[in-house]
C-alpha positions in Angstrom: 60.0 0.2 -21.0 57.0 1.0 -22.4 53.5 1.9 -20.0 52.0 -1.8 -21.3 55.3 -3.8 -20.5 55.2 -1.7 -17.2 52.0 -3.5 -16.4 52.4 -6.4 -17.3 55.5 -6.2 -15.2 53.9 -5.1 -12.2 51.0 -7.9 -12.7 53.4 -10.6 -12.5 54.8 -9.6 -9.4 52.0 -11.8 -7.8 51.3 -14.4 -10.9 47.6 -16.0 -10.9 49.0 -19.6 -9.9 47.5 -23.0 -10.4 48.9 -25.5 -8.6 48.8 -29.3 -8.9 50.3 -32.4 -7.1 51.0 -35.9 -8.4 50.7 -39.0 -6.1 53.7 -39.7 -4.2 54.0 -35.5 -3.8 51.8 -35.2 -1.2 53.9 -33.7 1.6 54.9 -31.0 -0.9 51.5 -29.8 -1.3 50.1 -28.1 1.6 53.9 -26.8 2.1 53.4 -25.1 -1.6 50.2 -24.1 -1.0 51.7 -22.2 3.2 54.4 -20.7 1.2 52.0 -19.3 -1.8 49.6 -18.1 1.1 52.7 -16.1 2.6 53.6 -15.0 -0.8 50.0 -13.6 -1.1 50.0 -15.2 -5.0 46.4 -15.8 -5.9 45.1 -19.4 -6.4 43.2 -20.4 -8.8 41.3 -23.6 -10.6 41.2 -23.0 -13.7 44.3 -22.7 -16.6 42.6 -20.3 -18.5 43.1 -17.8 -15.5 46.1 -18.7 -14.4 50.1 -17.2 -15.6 51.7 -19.7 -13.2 51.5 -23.5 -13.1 53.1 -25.5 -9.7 53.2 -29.2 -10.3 54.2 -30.5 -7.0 56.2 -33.7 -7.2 58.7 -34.2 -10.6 55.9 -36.5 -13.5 57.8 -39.6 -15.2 59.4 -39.2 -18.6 55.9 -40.1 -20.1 52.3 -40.2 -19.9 52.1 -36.7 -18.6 51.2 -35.0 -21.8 47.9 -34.0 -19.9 50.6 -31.4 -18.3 51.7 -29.7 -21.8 48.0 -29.6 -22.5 47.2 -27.3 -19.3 50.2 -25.5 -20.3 48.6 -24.3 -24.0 45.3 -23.2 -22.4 47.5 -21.0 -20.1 47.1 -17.5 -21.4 50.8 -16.1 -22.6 53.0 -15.8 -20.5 52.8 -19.0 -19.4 55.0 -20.8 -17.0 55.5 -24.4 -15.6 57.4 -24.8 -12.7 58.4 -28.3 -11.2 59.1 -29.1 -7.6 60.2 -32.0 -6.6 60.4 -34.0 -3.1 63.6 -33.6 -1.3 65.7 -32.2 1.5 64.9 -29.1 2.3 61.5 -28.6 0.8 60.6 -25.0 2.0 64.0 -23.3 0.8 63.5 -25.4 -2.5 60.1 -24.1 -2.9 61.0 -21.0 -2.4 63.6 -20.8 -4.8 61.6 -22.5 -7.5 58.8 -19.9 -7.2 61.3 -17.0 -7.2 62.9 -18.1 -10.3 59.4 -18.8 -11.8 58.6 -15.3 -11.3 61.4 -13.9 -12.8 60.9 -16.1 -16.1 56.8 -14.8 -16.4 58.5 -11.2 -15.5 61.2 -11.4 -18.3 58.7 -13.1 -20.6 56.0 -10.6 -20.1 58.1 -7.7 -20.8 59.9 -9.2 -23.3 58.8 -7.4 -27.1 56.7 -9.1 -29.2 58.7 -10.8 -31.9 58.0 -9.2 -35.6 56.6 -13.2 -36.7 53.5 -13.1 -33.9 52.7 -9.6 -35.0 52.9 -10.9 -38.4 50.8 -14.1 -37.2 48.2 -11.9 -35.2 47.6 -9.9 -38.2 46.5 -12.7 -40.3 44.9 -14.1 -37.5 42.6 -10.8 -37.6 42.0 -11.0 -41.2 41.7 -14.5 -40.7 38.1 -13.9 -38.3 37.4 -11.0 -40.3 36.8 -13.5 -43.8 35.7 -16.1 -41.5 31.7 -15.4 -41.0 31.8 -14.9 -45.3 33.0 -18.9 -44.9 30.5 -19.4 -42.7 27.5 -18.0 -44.4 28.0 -19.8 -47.6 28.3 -23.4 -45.6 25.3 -22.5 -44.0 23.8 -22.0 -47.3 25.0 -24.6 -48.9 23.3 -27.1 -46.1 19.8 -25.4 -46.6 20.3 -26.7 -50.8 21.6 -29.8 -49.3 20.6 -30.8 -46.1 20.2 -34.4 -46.8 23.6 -34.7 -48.7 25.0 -32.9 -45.3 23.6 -35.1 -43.1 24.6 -38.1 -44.9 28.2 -36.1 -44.9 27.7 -36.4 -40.9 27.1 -40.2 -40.7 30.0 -40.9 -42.7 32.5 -38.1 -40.8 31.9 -39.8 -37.1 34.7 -41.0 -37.8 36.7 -39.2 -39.8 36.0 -36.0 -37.3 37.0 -37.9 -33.9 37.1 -36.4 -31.1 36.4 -32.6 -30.9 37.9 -30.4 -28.2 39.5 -33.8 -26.3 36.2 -35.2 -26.5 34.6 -38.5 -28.0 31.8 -37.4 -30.0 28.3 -38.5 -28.1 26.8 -41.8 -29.1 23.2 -43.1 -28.2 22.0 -44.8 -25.2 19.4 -45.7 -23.1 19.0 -43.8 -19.8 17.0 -44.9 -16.8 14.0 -44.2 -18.3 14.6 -46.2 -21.3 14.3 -43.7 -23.3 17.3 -43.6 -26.1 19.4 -40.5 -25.6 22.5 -39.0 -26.5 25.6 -40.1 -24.2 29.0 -38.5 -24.2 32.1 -39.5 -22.4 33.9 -37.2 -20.3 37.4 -37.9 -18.6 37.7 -35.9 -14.9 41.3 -35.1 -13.8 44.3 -35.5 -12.8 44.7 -32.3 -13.5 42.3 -30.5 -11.3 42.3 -28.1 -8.3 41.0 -29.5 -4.9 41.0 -33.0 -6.4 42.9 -36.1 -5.3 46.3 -36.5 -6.8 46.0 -38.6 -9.9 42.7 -39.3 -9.9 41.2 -39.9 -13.1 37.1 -40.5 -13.7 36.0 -41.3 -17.0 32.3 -40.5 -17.0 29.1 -41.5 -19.2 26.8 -38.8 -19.3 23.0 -38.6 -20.2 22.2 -34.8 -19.8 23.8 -34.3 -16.4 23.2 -37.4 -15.0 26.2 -39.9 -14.4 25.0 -43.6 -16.3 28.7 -44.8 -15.5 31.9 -43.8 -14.2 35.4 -45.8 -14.8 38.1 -45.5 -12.1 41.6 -45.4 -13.1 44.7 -43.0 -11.6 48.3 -42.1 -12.2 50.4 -44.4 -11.4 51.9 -44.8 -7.9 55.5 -44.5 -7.0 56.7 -46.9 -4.6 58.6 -45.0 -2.4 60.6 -45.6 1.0 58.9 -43.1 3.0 55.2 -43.9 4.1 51.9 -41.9 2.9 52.5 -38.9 4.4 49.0 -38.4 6.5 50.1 -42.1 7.9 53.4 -41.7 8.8 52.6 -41.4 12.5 51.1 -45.0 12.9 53.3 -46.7 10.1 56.3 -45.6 11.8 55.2 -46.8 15.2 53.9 -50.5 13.6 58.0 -50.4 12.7 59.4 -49.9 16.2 59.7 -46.2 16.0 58.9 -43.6 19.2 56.1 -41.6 17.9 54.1 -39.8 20.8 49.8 -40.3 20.8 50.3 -36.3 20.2 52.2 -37.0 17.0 49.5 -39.3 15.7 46.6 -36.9 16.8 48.3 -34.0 15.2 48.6 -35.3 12.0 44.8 -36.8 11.6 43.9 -33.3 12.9 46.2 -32.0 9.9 44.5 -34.7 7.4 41.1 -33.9 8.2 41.4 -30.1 8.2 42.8 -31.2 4.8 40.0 -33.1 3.6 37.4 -30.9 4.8 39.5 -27.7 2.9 38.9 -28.8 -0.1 35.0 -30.0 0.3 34.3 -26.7 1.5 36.1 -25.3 -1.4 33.9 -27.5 -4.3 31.2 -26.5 -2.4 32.2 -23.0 -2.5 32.7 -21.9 0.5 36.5 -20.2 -0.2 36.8 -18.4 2.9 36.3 -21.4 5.5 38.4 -23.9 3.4 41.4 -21.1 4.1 40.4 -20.7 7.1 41.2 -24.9 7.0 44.3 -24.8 5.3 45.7 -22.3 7.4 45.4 -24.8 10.9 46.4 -27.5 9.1 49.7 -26.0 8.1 49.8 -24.5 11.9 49.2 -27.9 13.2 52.0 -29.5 10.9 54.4 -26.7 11.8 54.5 -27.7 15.7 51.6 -25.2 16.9 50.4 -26.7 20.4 47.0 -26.7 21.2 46.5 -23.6 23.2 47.5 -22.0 20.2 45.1 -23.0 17.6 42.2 -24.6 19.7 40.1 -20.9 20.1 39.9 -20.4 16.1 39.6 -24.2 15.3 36.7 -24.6 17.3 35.1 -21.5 16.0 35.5 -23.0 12.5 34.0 -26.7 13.2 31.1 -24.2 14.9 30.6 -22.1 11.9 30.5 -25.0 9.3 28.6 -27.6 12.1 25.8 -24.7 12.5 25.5 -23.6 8.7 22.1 -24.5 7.4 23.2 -23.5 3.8 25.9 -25.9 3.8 23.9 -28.8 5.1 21.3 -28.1 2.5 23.8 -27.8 -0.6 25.5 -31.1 -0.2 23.4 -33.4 1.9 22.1 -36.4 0.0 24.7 -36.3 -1.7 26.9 -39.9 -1.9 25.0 -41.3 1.0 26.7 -44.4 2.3 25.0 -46.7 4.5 27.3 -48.1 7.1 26.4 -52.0 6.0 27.4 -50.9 2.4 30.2 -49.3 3.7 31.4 -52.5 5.9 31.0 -54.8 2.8 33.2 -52.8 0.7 35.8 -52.9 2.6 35.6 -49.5 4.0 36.9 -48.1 7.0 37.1 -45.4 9.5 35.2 -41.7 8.9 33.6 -42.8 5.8 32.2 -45.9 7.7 31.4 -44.2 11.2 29.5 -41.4 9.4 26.9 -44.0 8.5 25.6 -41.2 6.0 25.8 -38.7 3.2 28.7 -36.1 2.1 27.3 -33.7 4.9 27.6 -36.8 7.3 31.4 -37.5 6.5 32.3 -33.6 6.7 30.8 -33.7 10.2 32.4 -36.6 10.9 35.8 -34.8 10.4 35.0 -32.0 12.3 34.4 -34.4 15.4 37.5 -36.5 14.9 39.0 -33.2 14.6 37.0 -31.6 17.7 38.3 -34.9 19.7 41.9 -35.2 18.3 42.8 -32.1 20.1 42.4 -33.0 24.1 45.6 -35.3 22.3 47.8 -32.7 20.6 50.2 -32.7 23.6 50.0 -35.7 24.9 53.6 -37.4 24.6 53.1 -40.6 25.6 54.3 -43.5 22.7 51.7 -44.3 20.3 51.1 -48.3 20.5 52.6 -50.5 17.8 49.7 -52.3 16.8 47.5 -48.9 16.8 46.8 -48.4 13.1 43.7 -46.1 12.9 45.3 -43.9 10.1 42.7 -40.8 9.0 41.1 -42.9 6.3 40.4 -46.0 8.0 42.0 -49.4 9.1 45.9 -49.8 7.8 46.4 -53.4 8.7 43.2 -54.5 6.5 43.3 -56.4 3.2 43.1 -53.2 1.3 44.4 -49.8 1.8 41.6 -47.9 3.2 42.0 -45.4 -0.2 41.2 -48.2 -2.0 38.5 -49.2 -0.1 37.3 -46.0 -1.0 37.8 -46.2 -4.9 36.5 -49.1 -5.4 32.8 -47.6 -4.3 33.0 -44.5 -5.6 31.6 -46.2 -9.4 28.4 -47.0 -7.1 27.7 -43.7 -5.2 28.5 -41.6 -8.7 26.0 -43.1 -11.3 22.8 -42.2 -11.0 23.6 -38.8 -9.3 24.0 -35.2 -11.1 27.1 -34.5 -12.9 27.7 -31.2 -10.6 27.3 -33.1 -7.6 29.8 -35.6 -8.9 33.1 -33.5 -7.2 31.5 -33.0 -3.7 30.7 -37.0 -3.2 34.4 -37.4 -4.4 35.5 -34.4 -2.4 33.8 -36.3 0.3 36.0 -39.2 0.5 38.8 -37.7 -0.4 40.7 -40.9 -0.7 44.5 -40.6 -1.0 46.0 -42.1 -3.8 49.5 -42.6 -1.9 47.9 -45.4 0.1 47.9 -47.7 -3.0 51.5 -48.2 -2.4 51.0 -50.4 0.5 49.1 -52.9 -1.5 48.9 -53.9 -4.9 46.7 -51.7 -6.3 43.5 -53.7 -8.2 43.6 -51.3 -11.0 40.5 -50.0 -12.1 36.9 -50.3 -10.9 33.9 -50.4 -13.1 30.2 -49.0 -12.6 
């Protein structure tokens, strides 16, 4: 083995790993994401910087090319693992990512096969002629702009889309003034982002003029939504104890705040999340984790940088709120993105005096963490349905933290008929 196969060896004894769940998978995710954390793999957001890609949940047989195309932008040697729901789910896990890393291991040090030498030396010549190619099409447009431009009106079409994108068309923004607009889909495939949501925006500059709502679609599945299981079980006759219920909207919240605090970049605290929400969903009583979890709802309740990053963001009045249909944290906050995070902190701050508390949870209590689970609608689709409103009009960059949120939970649409999409 030579000293480059030797590193490249070594590097993928802890692979770069993106990991992504689909709806229906949503149990599998934070146990993933405890068992990469043990591992001490690296997590990242982005394909281009990842060697290892986790799709929690198994995708159907088709629509889920979006999959093969995060595969290509993974750097060589790239691997896919799936891992699907079933008994069992750490030891599966485990066994999945061990025989991931041996595949990138024996791929990395595998030699490179005489036809991609062959293919990387024309490739070189290839951007070595290139800029001679380039100089003479510049030329010829300055002999022939007009002919080139005409070239341009006709090739709209022709070209399509460039890079996965549509090619911008005109529009008039807010000002009335006609500007270029270009649609840009958002997800499924991203980090700290619900599973299978999709957004299809319209952009003007970086200013949202319109967002579609559509997602993958929704197993229907025996088991309940995961984060309401608790209160779903007991509506069915089940004994499930007020702790059982208080744990898991603890869990869900710590969840939800995770990843807000990870779009809004604070890393270290949405870790700091992850890592008593997996403690909480392991069994840890409340003596256990109440000293550091109250020093984290402190740290992010007190933190005037946070507050000033993401407030005004996605504010929600709660009469808006009420007529949409929404329920729970999103409607008591009565507020902005800030408002909803520190609503979560105080369901979180209140859910705890509960942890141990073993007395049965009453049938017709069905406060689930994202609202009211005996209403017309799933509260998650309560929550869709006015994200179109809160999105246009604001900055493109703050799009992900007013999504982030409401972090609705696409595995609520299975206790309703979903209404498909929503429209801005």
């Amino acid at each position: 083995m030579d000293l480059r196969a030797l590193l490249r060896r070594t590097a993928m004894n802890r692979p770069a790993v993106l990991a992504l769940a689909l709806p229906g998978a949503t149990e599998l995710r934070p146990a993933v994401e405890a068992e990469l954390r043990r591992r001490q793999w690296p997590v990242v957001d982005a394909p281009a910087a990842a060697d290892l890609l986790v799709v929690c949940g198994v995708p159907a047989a088709e629509g889920a090319d979006w999959l093969d195309d995060i595969e290509r932008s993974m750097p060589a040697p790239a691997v896919r693992v799936v891992v699907g729901v079933g008994e069992g789910e750490a030891r599966q896990i485990a066994l999945a990512l061990d025989a991931a890393r041996r595949e990138l291991i024996e791929r990395a040090v595998a030699p490179q096969p005489a036809e991609h030498a062959e293919h990387m030396e024309h490739m070189e010549h290839q951007e070595h002629v290139e800029p001679m190619e380039h100089v003479h099409h510049m030329d010829h447009q300055g002999h022939d702009h007009d002919s080139h431009m005409d070239h341009m009106d006709h090739g709209t079409h022709a070209m399509g889309d460039i890079a996965g994108l549509p090619m911008a068309e005109r529009a008039d923004d807010r000002d009335g003034l006609r500007l270029d607009r270009l649609h840009v889909p958002f997800g499924p495939g991203l980090s700290d982002w619900p599973a299978g949501l999709i957004l299809r925006f319209a952009l003007q500059g970086d200013v949202v003029q319109g967002v579609e709502v559509d997602h993958l679609p929704v197993p229907a599945v025996q088991r309940p939504p995961f984060w309401d299981e608790p209160w779903l079980r007991a509506a069915h006759g089940e004994e499930v104890t007020r702790g059982d219920a208080a744990r898991r909207r603890c869990a869900a919240h710590l969840d939800s705040a995770g990843r807000l605090l990870a779009v809004a970049g604070w890393d270290d605290v949405a870790a700091r999340c992850r890592r008593l929400r997996d403690e909480l969903l392991a069994g840890a009583t409340r003596t256990e984790v109440v000293g550091e979890l109250r020093r984290t709802v402190r740290r992010v309740g007190r933190s005037r940088i946070l507050r000033w990053s993401i407030a005004g963001l996605g504010r929600l009045p709660a009469d808006r709120a009420r007529a949409a249909g929404v329920t729970g944290p999103a409607l008591a906050a009565d507020g902005d993105a800030y408002d909803r995070l520190l609503m979560w902190l105080r369901e979180i701050e209140r859910g705890l005096e509960d942890l141990d508390d073993v007395r049965p949870l009453a049938p017709d209590d069905r406060s689930g963490p994202r609202g009211r689970l005996d209403g017309p609608r799933s509260p998650s689709q309560a929550l869709l349905d006015v994200l179109p409103a809160l999105l246009t009009g604001a900055e493109f960059a703050g799009a992900r933290i007013i999504v982030a949120s409401l972090d609705p939970d696409l595995d609520e649409l299975a206790l309703a008929p979903a209404t498909g999409s929503a429209h801005a």
